[in-house]
C-alpha positions in Angstrom: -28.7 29.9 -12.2 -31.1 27.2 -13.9 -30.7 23.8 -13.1 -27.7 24.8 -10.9 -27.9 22.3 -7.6 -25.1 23.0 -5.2 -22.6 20.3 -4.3 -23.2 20.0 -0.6 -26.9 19.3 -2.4 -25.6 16.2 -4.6 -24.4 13.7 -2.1 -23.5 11.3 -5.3 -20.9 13.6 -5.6 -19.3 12.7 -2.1 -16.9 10.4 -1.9 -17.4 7.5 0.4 -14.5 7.6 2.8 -15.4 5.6 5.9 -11.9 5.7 7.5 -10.9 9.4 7.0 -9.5 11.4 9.5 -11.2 15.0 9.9 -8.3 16.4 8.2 -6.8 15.3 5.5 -3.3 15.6 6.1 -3.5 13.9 9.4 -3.9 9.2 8.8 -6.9 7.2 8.0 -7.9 4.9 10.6 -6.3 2.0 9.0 -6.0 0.2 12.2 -10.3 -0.1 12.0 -10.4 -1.1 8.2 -7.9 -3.7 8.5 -9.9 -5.3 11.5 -13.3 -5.1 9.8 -11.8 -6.7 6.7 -10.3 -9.3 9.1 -13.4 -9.8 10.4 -15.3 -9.9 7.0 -13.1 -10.8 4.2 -15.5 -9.3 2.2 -14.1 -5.9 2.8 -10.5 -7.1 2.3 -8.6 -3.8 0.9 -7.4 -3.3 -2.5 -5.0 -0.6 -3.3 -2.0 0.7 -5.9 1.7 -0.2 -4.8 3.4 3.2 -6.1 7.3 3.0 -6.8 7.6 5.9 -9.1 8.6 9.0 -7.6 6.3 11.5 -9.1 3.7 13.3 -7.2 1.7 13.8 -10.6 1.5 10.0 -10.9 -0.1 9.8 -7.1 -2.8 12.1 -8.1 -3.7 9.8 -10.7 -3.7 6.4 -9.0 -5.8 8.9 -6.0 -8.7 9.9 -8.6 -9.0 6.5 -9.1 -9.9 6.5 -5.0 -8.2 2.7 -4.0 -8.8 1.8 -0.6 -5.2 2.5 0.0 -1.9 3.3 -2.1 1.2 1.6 -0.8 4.5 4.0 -1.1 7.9 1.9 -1.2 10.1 4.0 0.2 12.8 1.6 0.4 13.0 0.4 -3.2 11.5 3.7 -5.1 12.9 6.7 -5.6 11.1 8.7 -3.3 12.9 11.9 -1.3 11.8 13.5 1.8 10.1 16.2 0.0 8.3 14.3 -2.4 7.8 11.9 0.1 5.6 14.3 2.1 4.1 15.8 -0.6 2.6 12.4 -2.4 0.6 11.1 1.0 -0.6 14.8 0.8 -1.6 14.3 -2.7 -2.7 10.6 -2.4 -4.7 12.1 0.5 -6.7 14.7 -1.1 -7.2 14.0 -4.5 -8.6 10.8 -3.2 -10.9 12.7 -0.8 -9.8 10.5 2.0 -11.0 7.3 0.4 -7.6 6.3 -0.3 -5.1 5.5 3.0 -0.9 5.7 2.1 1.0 2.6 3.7 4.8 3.5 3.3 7.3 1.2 3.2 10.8 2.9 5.3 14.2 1.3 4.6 15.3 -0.2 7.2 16.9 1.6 10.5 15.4 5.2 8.2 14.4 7.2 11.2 13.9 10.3 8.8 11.9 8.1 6.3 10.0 7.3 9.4 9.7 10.1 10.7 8.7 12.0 7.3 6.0 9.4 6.8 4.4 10.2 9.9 4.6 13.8 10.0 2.9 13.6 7.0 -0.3 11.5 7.2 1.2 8.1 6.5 -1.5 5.5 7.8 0.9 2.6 7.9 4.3 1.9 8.3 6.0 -1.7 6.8 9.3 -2.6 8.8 10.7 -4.8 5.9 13.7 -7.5 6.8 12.0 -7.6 10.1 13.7 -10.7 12.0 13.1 -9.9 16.1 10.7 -8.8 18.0 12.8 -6.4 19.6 13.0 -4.5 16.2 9.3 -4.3 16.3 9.3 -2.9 19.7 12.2 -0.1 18.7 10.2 1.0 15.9 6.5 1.0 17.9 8.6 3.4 20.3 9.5 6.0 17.6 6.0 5.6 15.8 3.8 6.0 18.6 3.3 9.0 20.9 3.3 8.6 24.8 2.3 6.5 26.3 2.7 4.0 23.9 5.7 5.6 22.8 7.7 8.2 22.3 7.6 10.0 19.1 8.6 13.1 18.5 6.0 16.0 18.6 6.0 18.1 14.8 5.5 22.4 15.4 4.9 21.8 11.3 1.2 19.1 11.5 -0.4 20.1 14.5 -1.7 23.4 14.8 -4.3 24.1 17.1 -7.4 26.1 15.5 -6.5 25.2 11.8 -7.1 21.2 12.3 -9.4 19.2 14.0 -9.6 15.4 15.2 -12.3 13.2 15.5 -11.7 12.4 19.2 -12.6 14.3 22.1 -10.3 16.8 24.4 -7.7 16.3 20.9 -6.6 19.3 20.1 -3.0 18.3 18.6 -4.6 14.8 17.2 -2.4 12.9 19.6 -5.6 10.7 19.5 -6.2 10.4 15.9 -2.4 9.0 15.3 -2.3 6.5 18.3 -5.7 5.2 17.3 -5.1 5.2 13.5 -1.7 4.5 12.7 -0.8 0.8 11.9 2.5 -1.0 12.4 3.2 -3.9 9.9 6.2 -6.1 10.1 7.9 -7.6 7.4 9.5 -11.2 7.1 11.7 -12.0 4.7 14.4 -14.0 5.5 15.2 -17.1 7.1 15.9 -15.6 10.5 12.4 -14.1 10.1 10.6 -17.2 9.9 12.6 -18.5 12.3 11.0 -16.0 14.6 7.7 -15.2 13.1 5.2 -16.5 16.4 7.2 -13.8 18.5 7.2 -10.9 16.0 3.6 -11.7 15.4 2.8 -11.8 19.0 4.3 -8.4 19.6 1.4 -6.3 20.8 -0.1 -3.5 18.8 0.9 -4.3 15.5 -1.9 -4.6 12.7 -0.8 -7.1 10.4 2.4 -8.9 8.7 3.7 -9.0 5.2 6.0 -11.7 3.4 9.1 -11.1 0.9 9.0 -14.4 -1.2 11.4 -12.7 -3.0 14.0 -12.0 -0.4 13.1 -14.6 1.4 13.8 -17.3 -1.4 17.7 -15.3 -2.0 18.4 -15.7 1.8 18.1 -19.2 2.0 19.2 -20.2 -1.6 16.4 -21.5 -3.3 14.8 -21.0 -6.6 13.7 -18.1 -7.1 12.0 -18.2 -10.8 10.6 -21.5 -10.0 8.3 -20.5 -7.2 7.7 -17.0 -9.2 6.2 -19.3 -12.1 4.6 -21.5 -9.6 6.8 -24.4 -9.0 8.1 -23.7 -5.5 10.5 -25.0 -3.5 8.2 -27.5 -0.7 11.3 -25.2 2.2 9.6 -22.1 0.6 5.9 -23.7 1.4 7.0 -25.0 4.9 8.1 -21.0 5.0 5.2 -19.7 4.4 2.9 -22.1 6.1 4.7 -20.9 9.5 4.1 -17.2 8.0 0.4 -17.6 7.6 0.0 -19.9 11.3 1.7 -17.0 13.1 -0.8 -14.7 11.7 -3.7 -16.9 12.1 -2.6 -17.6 15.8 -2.6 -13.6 16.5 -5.9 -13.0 14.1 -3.3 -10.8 12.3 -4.8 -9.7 8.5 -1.6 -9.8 5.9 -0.6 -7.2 3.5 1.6 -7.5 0.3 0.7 -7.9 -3.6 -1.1 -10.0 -6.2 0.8 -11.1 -9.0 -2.2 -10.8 -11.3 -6.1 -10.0 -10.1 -6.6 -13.6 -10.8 -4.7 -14.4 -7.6 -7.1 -12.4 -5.5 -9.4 -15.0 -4.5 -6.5 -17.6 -3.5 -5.0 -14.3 -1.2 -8.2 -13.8 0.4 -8.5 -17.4 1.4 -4.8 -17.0 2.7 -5.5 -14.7 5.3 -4.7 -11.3 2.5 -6.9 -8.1 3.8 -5.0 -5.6 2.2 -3.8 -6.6 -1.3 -2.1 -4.3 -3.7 -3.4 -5.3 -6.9 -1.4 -3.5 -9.6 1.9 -1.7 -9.4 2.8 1.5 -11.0 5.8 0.3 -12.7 4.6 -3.0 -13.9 1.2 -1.4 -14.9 3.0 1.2 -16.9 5.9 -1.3 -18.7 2.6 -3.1 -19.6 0.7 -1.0 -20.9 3.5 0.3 -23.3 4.0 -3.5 -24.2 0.3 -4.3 -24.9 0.2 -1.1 -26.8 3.1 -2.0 -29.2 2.6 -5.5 -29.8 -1.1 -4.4 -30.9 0.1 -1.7 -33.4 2.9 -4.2 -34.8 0.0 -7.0 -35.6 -2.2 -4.1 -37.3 0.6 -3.0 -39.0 0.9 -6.5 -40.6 -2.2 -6.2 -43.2 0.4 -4.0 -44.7 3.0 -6.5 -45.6 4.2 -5.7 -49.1 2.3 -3.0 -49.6 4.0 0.3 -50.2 1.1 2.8 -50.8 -0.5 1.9 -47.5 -3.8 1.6 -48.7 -6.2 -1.3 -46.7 -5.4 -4.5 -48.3 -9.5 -4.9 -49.1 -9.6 -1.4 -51.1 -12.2 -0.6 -48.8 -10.0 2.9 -47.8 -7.5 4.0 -46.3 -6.4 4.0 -42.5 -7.5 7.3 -40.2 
């Protein structure tokens, strides 16, 4: 066929996915790309937090190919099967580029569990407030010998996937190595206990919940959302971001707007989730609207609907 080249041929086609496991139902290495981007901030990760249940909307934040999309579990919709099926998708139509970080409601062993089966690079433990809770949940995310999860008849097949490790046939390997846990503090109890939660080893980073955080100990919570907060609020997070510091531990969690990135970055932020679904989509209807209203306007007492100017009519 004329001017036919094949695709193995055009390598601008090939997505760059640096962190992909051989398979791609089976994690990223997460654990690597959050400590090269805590070693360089210049690589910090940016990524889509995705609270609407609807494995149609994964594929489109995955074509976009984010460096990682961020599944709340907890607070969105999600079931088990679409669950499974949305890391799959987030997986693949990003062509591995794009890692899935899930957040589990707390104490979910079947979240958990779901998560992992299914490719899930990272798991958030949100309300975390001991270090023993950290420890309970390293047990049922890790195999032996670091822990002792559960082995799936369903993922690992022998002959049908590979791993990127040596003498790995059932990618024992690639899940131990790849998989990232990331506590989540929240509450006054948290903070209270932050330097022994982040000293825990084998986790990969923290996250804050200024939200729930601010609720638990009764303070303002519009007023530090529209940047007047509480100075208990900054003492709070100051003890947050030493306890990360202390440990070299990169944080996770979300930028208001893309105009906070830079003040993130310098914060200690590695992983950011710059836009989510919901908001993005509430937004856009919004912008949309208000636009077509203000058009609209030139039309202001005039019935036939012809352009004010007589210069034609609207398309």
């Amino acid at each position: 066929m004329a001017g036919f080249t094949p695709y193995s041929e055009q390598k601008t086609l090939h997505t760059d996915a640096p962190y992909r496991s051989s398979t791609l139902s089976h994690p990223g290495n997460l654990k690597k790309a959050l400590a090269d981007a805590q070693a360089d901030a210049s690589k910090t990760l940016f990524g889509i937090a995705h609270g609407i249940p609807s494995t149609f909307v994964t594929k489109l934040i995955a074509s976009r190919k984010p460096d990682f999309i961020w599944i709340d579990v907890e607070h969105g919709m999600f079931n088990r099967l679409e669950l499974h099926d949305a890391i799959h998708a987030a997986q693949h139509h990003s062509e591995g580029r794009s890692m899935v970080i899930v957040r589990i409601p707390k104490n979910d062993e079947l979240s958990l569990s779901t998560a992992l089966d299914a490719g899930a690079a990272g798991i958030v433990i949100p309300h975390c407030e001991s270090a023993e809770e950290v420890e309970k949940i390293k047990k049922e995310a890790f195999f032996a010998p670091i822990g002792h999860r559960s082995f799936s008849p369903w993922t690992f097949t022998p002959g049908l996937t590979t791993s990127l490790y040596p003498d790995d046939p059932y990618n024992i390997k690639t899940f131990n190595n790849h998989v990232c846990i990331i506590p989540q503090i929240e509450s006054v109890k948290g903070v209270e206990n932050v330097d022994a939660i982040a000293a825990v080893p084998g986790i990969s980073g923290l996250m804050f919940g200024p939200g729930d955080y601010l609720i638990d100990a009764g303070l303002d919570l519009s007023g530090a959302l529209s940047g007047n907060p509480d100075p208990k609020f900054l003492d709070a997070m100051g003890k947050f971001g030493a306890a990360a510091a202390k440990n070299n531990l990169p944080i996770f969690g979300g930028a208001m707007t893309v105009d906070q990135v830079p003040q993130l970055i310098q914060s200690g932020y590695r992983a950011i989730a710059v836009q989510f679904d919901v908001w993005a989509f509430t937004r856009m209807v919004e912008s949309s609207m208000v636009s077509a209203r203000e058009l609209a306007k030139q039309f202001e007492g005039n019935p036939s609907g012809s352009i004010p100017n007589g210069e034609g009519k609207p398309q």
